[in-house]
Every structure is written in C-alpha cells, then in structure tokens.
C-alpha positions as CSV (number, residue, x, y, z in Angstrom):
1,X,0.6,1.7,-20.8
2,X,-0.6,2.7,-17.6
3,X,-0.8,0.3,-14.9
4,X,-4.6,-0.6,-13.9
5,X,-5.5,1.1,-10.4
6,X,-8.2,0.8,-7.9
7,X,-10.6,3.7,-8.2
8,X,-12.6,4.5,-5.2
9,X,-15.8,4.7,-6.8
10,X,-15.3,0.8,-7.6
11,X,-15.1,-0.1,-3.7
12,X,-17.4,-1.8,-1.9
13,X,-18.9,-0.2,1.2
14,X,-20.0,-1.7,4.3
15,X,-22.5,-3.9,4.8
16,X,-22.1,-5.0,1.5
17,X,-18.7,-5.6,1.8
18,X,-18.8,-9.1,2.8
19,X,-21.6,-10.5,0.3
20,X,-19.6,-9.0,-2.8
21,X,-17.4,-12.3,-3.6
22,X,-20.8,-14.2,-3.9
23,X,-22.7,-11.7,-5.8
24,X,-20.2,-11.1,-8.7
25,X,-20.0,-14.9,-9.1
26,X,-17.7,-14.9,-12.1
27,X,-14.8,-13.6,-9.5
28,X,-12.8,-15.6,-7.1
29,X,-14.1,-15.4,-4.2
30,X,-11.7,-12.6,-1.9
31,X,-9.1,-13.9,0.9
32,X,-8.8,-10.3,2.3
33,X,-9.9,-7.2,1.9
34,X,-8.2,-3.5,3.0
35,X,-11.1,-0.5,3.0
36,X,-10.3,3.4,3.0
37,X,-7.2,2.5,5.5
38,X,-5.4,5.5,6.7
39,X,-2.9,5.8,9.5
40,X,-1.0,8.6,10.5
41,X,1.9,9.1,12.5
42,X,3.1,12.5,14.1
43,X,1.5,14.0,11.4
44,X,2.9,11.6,8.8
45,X,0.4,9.9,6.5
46,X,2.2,6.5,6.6
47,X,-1.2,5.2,4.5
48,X,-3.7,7.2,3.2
49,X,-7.4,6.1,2.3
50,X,-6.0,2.7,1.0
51,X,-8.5,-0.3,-0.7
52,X,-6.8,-3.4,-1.8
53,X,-8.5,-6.5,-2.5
54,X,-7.0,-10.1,-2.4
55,X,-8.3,-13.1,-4.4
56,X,-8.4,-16.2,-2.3
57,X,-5.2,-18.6,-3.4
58,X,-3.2,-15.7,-5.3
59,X,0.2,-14.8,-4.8
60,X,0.8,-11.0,-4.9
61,X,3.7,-8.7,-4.6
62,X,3.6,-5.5,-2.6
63,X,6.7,-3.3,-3.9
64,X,7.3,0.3,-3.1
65,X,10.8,2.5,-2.0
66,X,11.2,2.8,1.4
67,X,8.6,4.9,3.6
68,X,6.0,3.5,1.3
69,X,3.3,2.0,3.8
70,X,4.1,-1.6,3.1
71,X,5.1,-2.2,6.5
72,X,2.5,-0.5,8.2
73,X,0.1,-1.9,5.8
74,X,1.0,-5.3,6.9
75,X,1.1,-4.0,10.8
76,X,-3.0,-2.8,10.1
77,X,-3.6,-6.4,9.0
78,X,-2.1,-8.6,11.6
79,X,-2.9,-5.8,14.4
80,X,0.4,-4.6,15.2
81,X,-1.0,-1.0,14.4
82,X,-4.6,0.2,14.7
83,X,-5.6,2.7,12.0
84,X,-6.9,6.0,12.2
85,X,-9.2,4.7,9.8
86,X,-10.5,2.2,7.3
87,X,-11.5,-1.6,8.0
88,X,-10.0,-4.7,7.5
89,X,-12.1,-7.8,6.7
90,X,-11.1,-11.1,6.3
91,X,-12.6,-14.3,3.8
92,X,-16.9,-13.7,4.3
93,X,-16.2,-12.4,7.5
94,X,-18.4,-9.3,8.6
95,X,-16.0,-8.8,12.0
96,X,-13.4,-5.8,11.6
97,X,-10.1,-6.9,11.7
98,X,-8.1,-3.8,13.1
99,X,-10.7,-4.0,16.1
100,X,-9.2,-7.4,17.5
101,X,-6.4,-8.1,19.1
102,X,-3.0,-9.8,17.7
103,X,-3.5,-13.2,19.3
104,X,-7.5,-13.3,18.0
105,X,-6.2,-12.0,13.9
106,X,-3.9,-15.3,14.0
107,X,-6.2,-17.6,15.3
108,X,-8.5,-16.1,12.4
109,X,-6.2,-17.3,9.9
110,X,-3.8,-14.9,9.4
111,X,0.3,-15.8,9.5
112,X,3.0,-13.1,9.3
113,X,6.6,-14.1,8.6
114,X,8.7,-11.3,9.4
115,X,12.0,-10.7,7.8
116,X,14.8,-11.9,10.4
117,X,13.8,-15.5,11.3
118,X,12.3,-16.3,15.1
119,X,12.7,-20.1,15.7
120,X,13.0,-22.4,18.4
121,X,17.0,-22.4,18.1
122,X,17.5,-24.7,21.2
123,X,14.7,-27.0,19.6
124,X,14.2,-29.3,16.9
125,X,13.0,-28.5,13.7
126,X,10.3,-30.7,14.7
127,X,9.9,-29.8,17.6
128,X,9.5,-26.1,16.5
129,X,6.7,-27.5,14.4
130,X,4.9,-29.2,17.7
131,X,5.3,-25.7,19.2
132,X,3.4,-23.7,16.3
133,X,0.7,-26.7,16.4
134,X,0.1,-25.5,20.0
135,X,-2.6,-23.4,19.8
136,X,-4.0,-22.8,23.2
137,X,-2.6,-25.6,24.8
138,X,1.0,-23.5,25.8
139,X,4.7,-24.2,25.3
140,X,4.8,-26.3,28.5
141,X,1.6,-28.4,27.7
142,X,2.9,-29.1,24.2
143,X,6.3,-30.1,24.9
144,X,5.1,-32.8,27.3
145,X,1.9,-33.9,25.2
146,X,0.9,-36.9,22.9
147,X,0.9,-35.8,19.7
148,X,-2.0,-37.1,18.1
149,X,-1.7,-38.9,15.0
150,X,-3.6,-35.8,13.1
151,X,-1.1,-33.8,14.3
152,X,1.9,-36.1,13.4
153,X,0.8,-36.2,9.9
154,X,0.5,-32.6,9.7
155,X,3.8,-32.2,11.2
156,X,5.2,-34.6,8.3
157,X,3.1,-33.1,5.7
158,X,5.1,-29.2,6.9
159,X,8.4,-30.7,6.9
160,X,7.6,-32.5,3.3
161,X,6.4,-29.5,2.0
162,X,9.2,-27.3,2.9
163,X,12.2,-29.4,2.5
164,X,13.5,-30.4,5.9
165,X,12.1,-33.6,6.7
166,X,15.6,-34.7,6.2
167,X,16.6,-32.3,8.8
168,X,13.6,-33.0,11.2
169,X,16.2,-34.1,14.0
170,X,18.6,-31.5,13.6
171,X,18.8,-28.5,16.1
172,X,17.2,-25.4,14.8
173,X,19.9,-23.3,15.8
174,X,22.2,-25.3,13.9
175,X,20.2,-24.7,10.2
176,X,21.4,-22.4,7.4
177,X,19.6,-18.7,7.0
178,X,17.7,-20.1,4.2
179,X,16.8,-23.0,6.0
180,X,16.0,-20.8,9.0
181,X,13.9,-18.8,6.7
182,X,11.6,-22.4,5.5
183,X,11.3,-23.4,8.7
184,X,9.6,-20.3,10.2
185,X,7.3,-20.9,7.1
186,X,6.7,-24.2,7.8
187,X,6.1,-23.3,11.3
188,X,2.9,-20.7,10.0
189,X,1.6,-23.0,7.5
190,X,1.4,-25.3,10.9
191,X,-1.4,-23.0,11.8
192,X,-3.3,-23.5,8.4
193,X,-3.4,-19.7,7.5
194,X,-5.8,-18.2,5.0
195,X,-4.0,-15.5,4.9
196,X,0.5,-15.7,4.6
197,X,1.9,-12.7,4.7
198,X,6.0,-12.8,4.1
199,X,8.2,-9.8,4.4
200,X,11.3,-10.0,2.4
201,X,11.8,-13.9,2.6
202,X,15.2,-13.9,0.5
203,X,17.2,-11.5,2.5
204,X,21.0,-13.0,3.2
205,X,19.9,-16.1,0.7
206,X,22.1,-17.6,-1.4
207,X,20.9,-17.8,-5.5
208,X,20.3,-21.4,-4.2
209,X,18.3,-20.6,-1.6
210,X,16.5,-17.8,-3.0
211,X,15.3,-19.9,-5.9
212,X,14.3,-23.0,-3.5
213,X,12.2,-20.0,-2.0
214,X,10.3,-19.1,-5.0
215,X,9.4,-23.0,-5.4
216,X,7.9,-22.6,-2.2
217,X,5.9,-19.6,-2.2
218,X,4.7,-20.3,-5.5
219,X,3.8,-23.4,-4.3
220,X,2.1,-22.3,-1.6
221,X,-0.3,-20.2,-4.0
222,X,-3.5,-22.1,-4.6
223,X,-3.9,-23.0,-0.9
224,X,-2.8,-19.9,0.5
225,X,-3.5,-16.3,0.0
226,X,0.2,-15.2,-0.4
227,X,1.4,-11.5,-0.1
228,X,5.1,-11.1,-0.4
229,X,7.0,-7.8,0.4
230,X,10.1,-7.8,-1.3
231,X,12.5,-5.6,-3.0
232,X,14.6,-7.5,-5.3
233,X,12.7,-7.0,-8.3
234,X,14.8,-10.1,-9.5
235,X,13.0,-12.3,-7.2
236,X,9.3,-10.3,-7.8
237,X,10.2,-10.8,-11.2
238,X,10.2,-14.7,-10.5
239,X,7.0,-15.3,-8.7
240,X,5.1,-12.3,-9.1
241,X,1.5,-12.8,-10.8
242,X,-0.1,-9.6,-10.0
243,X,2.1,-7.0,-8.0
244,X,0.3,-3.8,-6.0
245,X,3.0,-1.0,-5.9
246,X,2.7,1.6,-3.4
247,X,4.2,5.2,-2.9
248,X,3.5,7.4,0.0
249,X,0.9,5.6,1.9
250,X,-1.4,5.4,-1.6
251,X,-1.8,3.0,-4.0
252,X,0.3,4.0,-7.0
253,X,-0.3,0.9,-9.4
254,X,-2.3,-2.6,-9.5
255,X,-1.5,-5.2,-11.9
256,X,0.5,-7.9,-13.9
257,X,4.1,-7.3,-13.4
258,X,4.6,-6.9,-17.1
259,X,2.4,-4.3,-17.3
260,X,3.5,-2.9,-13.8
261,X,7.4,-2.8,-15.6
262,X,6.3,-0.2,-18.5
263,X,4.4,2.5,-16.0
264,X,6.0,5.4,-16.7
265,X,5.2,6.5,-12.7
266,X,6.6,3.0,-11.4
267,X,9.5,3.5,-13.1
268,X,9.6,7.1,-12.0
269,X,9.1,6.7,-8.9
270,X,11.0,3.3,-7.9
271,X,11.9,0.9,-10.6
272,X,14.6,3.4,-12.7
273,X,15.9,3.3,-16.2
C-alpha cells in the first residue's frame, strides 16, 4: 500500500491560502502551513519545493534518515533559516512567516524545544517558569516583579501539567535529564504556543521517562499543534497519529503510521526489514 502524499496540484496558492480552512468547512481548521519551501545550501538542496499542512490540535511525526530536511524544516518555521523560497503561514494569518524575525515567530505562537535541554540551572523550577512568563518585561524586571495572580495560576497549572509541582522548589540544575527535558516544555507551554515543535524529546531518557514523555505530548494534543522529530520509531510508534516522512529535502510519505510502516519506499529508504 502506498503511503498517501501531498500532490502539488492539491496546494493552495496565495491569497487563497489563508481563507482555505474556512471554505472546506468539513476540515479542521489548519495550525500551520509550509508552501513550495526550498532552501539550499552550497549547492545542497537541504528542502526542495516542500507543502505540509498541519491541523490545528494534531500531534504529528516528522521522521526521515539523517540529512533529510527535518531540521532545517523546523529552522524555516521558527526563523532560524530564511528560505530560498516558499512561505510559511501561521493559524488565519495572511503575514509570511520566514519574513519575521525569531523573537516576532515566538511571540506569534510558535515554541521550539530543541533537543539538549536550556534551563535556568541556577534557578528554580519555578522560577524558570516566571522567566518564560516574561514576555517583554526582561529577566531583571521579572525576577523582581509581583506575580499577578493570573500568572501564579498559570505557573501552577505548567507545573501540574508536567509533573513537577512536587519539585517546584527544587534547583533546576539539580533535576534529572527527563525532568530537564518536562521542564523546558513546561517552560514553552508558559508562552501559550499554537504551534510546539519538539526535536527528539526522549534522547538520554530512561523507558520511565520516555513513557512519562509520550503521556505528555499526547496530552498536549488537542490544545496544541504538536510536531515531534524523533527517531526511535519505538517511541513514534507510541504517539504517532499521522507521521510526514521525509527524504532528501522532499516529502517522501504522509499518513497514518500503520500505513506509513508497509511503504515499500519508507521501508527502502529508512525504516529496514
């Protein structure tokens, strides 16, 4: 069975690009969307002409073997990398992503968790949460601030949510990986993101933490748009509800992992016998 794809024919172009949730109706209405993207470097098509599309509230999997694009796919989004090419648009949006800066794409509402946690380690896991609440007000500002009680309750919910409440006292530095890894989370969700993109969130986990992890990001689904790049097919296995594979900068296959499992070019070209 071959693994549904995304056919260029089927995309939509600007303008119409950001009315298309609304007019199909019957759809959910899209978190993200990724159009004709292509970036090149030194002559190296790291992407090439890629459309991806991303229901608001789903959880999907981005797998491919090393050199794929997924990284630089995720740099396009957040702004890392500008493309030579394409668009990036985000919930009804009309503004082009890869046009703004870093800073402006997370204040948007999109939250990147990258694969080696960055916390506050001389802080407290609270604390680390007050500093993601910032905003504009500044590390310095913030540390020296009134919460409000807003805030304090959104703090609370963060910690509920990802298991450290218990812990809220507790140095960051003084954590385990995995709990390392929830924080950082926790400090994104902070934000309220849209948009959650998570790059290899099991690395150095324990089969304890790795499964606490798949509560969590499955969890988060529903609320959150949730893109995971991962590749312990295990673990995609565990959570995945669609997975997009890709395989030299293109698109190689778009669907339900089951169905992604028996592509004879999946297996071909990543997932072996």
């Amino acid at each position: 069975m071959s693994a549904i794809s995304i056919p260029m024919a089927d995309a939509v172009r600007t303008p119409a690009l950001p009315d298309a949730p609304r007019a199909e109706g019957a759809r959910p209405p899209l978190a993200l969307w990724i159009e004709s993207l292509s970036v090149s470097f030194d002559g190296f098509k790291a992407l090439d002409d890629v459309t991806l599309t991303f229901e608001k509230g789903e959880l999907r999997c981005l797998i491919g073997p090393n050199g794929a694009g997924k990284t630089t796919l995720m740099d396009c989004i957040t702004g890392k990398t500008r493309p030579d090419s394409g668009a990036v648009y985000l919930e009804n949006r009309d503004t082009d992503l890869t046009r703004l800066s870093e800073v402006r794409i997370a204040q948007l509402g999109i939250g990147r968790k990258f694969q080696r946690p960055t916390v506050f380690e001389g802080h407290t896991v609270y604390e680390n949460c007050e500093l993601a609440l910032a905003g504009k007000k500044g590390v310095f500002r913030t540390l020296f601030a009134r919460l409000t009680a807003a805030e304090r309750a959104r703090i609370d919910e963060v910690l509920e949510l990802i298991g450290l409440r218990d812990a809220a006292k507790r140095q960051a530095g003084l954590l385990a990986h995995g709990q390392k890894q929830w924080l950082e989370i926790g400090m994104l969700l902070a934000q309220s993101p849209t948009v959650l993109l998570v790059d290899e969130p099991i690395a150095g986990m324990t089969h304890a933490e790795t499964e606490r992890t798949a509560e969590l990001l499955t969890g988060l689904a529903g609320t959150h748009t949730v893109v995971v790049v991962e590749h312990d097919m295990e673990f995609v296995r565990s959570i995945a509800r669609r997975v997009t594979v890709l395989h030299q900068g293109k698109v190689l296959a778009d669907g339900p992992m089951a169905q992604i499992q028996k592509d004879p070019r999946v297996i071909e070209v990543y997932l072996g016998d």
